[in-house]
C-alpha positions in Angstrom: -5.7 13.9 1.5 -9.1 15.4 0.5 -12.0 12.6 2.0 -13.7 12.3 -1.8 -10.1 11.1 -2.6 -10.8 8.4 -0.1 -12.4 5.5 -2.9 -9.3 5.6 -4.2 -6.9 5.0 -2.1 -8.6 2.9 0.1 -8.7 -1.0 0.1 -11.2 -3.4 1.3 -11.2 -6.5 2.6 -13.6 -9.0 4.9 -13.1 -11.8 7.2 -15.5 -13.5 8.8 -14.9 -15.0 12.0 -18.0 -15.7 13.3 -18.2 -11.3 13.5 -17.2 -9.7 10.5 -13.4 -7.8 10.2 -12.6 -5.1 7.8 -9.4 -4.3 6.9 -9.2 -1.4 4.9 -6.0 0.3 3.8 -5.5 4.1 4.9 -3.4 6.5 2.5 0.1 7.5 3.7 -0.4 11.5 3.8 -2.7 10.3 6.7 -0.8 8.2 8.9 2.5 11.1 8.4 -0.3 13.5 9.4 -1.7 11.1 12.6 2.2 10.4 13.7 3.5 13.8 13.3 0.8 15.5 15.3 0.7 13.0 18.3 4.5 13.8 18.0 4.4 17.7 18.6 1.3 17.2 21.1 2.4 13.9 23.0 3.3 16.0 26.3 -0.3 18.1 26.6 -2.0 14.5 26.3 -4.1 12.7 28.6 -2.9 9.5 30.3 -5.9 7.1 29.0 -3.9 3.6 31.0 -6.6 3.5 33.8 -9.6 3.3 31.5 -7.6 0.1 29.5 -6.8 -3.2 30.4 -3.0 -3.4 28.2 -0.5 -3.5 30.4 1.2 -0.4 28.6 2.7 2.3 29.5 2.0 4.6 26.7 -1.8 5.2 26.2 -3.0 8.3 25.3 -6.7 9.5 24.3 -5.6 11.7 20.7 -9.5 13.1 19.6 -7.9 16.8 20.2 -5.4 16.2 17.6 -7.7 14.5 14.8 -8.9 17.2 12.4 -12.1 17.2 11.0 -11.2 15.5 7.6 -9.4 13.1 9.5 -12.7 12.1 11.9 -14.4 11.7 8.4 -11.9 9.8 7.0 -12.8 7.0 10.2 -16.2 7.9 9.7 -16.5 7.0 6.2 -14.5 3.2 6.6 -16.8 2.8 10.0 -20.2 3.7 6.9 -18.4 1.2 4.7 -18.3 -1.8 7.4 -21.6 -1.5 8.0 -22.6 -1.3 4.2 -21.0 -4.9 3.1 -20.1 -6.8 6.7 -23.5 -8.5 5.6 -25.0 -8.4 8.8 -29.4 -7.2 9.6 -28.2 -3.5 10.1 -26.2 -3.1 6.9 -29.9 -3.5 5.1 -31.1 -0.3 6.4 -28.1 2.2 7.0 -30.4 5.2 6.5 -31.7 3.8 9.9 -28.4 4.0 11.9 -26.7 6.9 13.7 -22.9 7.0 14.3 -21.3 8.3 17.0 -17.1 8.0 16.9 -16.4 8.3 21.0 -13.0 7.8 22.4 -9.6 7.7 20.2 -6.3 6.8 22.0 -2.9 5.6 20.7 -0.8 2.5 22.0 3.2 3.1 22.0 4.2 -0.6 22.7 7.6 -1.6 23.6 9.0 -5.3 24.1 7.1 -7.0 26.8 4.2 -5.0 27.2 1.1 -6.7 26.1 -2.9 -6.1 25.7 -4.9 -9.3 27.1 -7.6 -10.9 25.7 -10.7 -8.1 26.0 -13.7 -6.3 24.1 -14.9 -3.0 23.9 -17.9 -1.4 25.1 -19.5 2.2 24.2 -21.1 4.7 26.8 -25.2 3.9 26.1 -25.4 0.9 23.5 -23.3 -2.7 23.3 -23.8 -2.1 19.5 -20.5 -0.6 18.1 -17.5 -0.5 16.0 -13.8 -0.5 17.0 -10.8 -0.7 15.3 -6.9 -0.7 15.1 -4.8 1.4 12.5 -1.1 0.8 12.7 1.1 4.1 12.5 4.3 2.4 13.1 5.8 -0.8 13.6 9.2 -2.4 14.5 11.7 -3.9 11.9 11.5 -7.3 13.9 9.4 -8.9 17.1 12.4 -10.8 18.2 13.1 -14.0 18.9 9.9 -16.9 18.8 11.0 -19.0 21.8 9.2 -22.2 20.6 7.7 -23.4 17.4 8.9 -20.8 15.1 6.5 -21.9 12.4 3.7 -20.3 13.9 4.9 -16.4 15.5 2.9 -14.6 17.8 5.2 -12.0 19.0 3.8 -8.4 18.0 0.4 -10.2 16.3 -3.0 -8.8 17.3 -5.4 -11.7 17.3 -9.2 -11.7 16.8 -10.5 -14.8 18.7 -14.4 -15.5 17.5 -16.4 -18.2 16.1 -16.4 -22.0 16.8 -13.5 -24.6 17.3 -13.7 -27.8 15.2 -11.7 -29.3 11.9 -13.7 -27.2 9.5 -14.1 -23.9 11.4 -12.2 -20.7 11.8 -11.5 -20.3 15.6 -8.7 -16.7 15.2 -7.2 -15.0 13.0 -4.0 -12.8 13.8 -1.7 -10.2 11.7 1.2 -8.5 12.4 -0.4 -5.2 11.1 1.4 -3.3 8.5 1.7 0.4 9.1 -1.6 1.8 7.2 -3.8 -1.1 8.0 -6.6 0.2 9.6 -8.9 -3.2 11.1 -12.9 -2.4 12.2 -14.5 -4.4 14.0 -17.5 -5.3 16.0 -16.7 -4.2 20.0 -17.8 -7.6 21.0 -15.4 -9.3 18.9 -12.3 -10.8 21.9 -8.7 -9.7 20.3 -5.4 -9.6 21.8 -2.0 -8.0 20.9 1.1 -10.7 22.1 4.1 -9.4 23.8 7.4 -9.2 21.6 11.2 -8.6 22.4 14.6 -8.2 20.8 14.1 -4.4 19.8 13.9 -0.9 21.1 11.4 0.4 18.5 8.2 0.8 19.1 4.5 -0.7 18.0 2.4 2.3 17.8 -1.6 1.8 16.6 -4.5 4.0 16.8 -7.9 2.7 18.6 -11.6 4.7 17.4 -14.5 3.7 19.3 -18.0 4.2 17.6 -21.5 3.3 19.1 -23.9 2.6 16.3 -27.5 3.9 17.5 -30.9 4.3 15.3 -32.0 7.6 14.7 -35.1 8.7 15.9 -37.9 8.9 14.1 -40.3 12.2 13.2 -43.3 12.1 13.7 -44.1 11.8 10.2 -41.6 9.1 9.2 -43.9 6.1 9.2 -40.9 4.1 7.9 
């Protein structure tokens, strides 16, 4: 999928949750591209587990396997967030610098888990991450108690304030195609599910947000 096609087949959406989410909607010729590529290269990848806190099996750093439009394709929704998440940097983008760092796929299977965690980059707290699912089960199994609100399989953002009028989480099952950006600070969460032998499978993309450096002449 050439990246000017990108406006077009991309949706966006916002949440605000104290930090602002994105969900924007990736095209399919992207996600057969991501899946079939970590496919054919899944044995040659490195392990990333140690350097995560899920309590996965599967975890495997994938930037060797992202082509060039693809990295722009991230690049461009990571641009986007900071244009409209309404925050003091999306005023002055021409003062920002992105720098995409670490990108790893999750292959979750029933009863593995990520805890409650946030992300940091290498030099600055300020950053962007983000989840894109590739593949997802036909079911999460069986809800053990009060079916009427499922968590099996959801990824939860946890932010903001707790009272009657507030919005304390939010959580999603993810359709495969969602791609969710988000501040690194923001807590989230991915529950444990059962009652299937497929397989959750979501892409991680790190980016540190820095301000470029000035010339000399740039009085700006």
């Amino acid at each position: 999928m050439p990246v000017e096609q990108l406006q077009s087949v991309v949706n966006h959406e916002q949440l605000w949750l104290g930090e602002t989410i994105s969900k924007f909607t990736m095209p399919k010729p992207l996600i057969d591209d991501i899946n079939k590529a970590y496919d054919e290269h899944l044995e040659k990848l490195p392990p990333f587990n140690k350097q995560l806190v899920g309590k996965i099996n599967q975890e495997h750093l994938v930037n060797q396997i992202l082509t060039e439009p693809m990295k722009e394709i991230f690049k461009q929704c990571f641009r986007e967030y900071l244009i409209k998440c309404g925050s003091e940097l999306s005023s002055k983008p021409h003062t920002l610098e992105l720098e995409p760092l670490q990108c790893w796929i999750n292959e979750m299977k029933a009863g593995e888990y990520n805890p409650a965690h946030f992300h940091t980059g290498f030099s600055t707290l300020i950053g962007l991450s983000s989840v894109l699912f590739l593949k997802t089960p036909d079911t999460y199994g069986e809800e053990y108690s009060r079916e009427e609100y499922p968590t099996n399989g959801r990824l939860a953002f946890i932010g903001g304030v707790s009272h009657p009028l507030g919005v304390s989480q939010h959580s999603v099952f993810g359709e495969v195609g969602d791609f969710y950006v988000f501040p690194y600070t923001l807590v989230h969460t991915v529950y444990p599910f059962n009652g299937t032998d497929q397989v959750r499978r979501t892409l991680s993309y790190n980016c540190d947000i820095k301000y470029k450096q000035k010339e000399k002449n740039d009085r700006r």
